[in-house]
C-alpha positions, 0 to 999 in steps of 0.5 A: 804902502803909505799914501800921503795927502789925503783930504779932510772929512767933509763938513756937509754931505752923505753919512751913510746909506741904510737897507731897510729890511723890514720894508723887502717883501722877497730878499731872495728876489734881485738885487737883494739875493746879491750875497754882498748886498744881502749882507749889508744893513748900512754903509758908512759913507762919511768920507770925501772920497769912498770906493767901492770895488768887486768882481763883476756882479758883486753888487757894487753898481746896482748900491751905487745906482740906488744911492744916485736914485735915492739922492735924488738923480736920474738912474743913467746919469747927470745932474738932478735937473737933468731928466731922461730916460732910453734904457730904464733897468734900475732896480728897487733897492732905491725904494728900501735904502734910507740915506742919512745926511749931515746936511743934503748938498744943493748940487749933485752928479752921477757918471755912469759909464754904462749909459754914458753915450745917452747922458751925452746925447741928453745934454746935446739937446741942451745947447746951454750946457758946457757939455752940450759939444759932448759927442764932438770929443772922443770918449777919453775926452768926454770923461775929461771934461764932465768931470772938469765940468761938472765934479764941483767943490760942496757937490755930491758926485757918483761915479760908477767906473769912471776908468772905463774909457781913460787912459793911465794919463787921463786916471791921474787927471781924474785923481787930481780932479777928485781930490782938488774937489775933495778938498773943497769939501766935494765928496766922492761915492766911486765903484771902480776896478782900477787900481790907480784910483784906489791910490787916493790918499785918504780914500776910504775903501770897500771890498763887496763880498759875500761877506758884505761891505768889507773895508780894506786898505789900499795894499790889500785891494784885490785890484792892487793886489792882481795888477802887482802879481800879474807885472810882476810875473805875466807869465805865470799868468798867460802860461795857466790862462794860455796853454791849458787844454780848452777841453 
């Protein structure tokens, strides 16, 4: 599948993320012995928009959260002026990754949706804020609007599964939000399972495996390439996923 339209590299921003190994005291110790992020020594992350996807504890949110930390964020979530903390269970990878910049952007976002509703809850104190109404909205809604809000052109924005709350509708808004701002120099960091997004033109992507840091193209994309079969043929799927014996 050729994709189209995809925007230019930025002129600013992250070039790459680097693992310091020679500081690691134990990397047999978490999240170090993730088999992805033991395999990696650096990221290039040069692109507008970079995707990072895997299954469920590859690794890819515990590197995103530790390049949010490193750049400067609060680890569940905001802006770097935004400052709070309910559920403090960040790892140290942040205290050995050395991030590499062309030049350090002045604004900055990280939308974590694991602690979304505490992010939410940290701008309602916050009545200046746009966002400050955020708990009056649905979760869909929420979404929406941080991203309208605060996904700026020149910004640096981490997004860790952001489909979570959205529909197919509000997946295609948040695409055309990313690239609108990606194409105004913004640039993009996303962990994300959904193969919608992936659909990005220009994107770059990577598959954390055991192997490390793997990149891929959008055709090959394990989320892709699952939601193709399944569509395809559902009940192949629900007969082995259904009828077997539980015992």
């Amino acid at each position: 599948m050729e994709l189209t339209g995809g925007v230019a590299l930025p002129t600013g921003g992250l070039i790459s993320a680097e693992i310091c190994w020679d500081t690691v005291p134990d990397r047999d110790a978490f999240p170090f012995s993730i088999p992805s992020i033991s395999a990696i020594d650096a990221l290039d992350l040069s692109s507008a928009v970079t995707f990072l996807i895997g299954e469920n504890g590859s690794g890819k949110s515990t590197l995103l959260e530790a390049i949010a930390i490193a750049a400067g964020l609060n680890a569940e979530g905001g802006t770097r002026n935004l400052v709070f903390s309910n559920h403090s269970t960040e790892s140290d990878l942040h205290d050995h990754l050395r991030l590499v910049w062309r030049t350090r952007q002045r604004w900055a976002f990280f939308l974590r949706a694991e602690t979304f509703f505490d992010t939410a809850s940290a701008y309602a104190a916050q009545p200046d804020d746009a966002l400050s109404g955020l708990h009056q909205r649905s979760h869909g809604e929420q979404f929406i609007d941080a991203a309208m809000e605060k996904l700026s052109p020149g910004g640096l924005h981490l997004l860790d599964e952001p489909e979570s709350a959205l529909s197919l509708i509000g997946q295609l808004e948040l695409m055309r939000r990313i690239h609108d701002v990606a194409a105004r120099d913004g640039q993009f960091v996303i962990a994300t399972h959904s193969p919608i997004l992936l659909a990005l033109p220009g994107a770059r992507i990577y598959e954390l495996t055991a192997e490390g840091a793997q990149e891929t193209d959008f055709d090959s994309a394990e989320p892709v390439r699952l939601t193709r079969s399944f569509l395809e043929a559902p009940d192949r799927f629900l007969h082995h996923l259904l009828t077997n014996d539980p015992d």
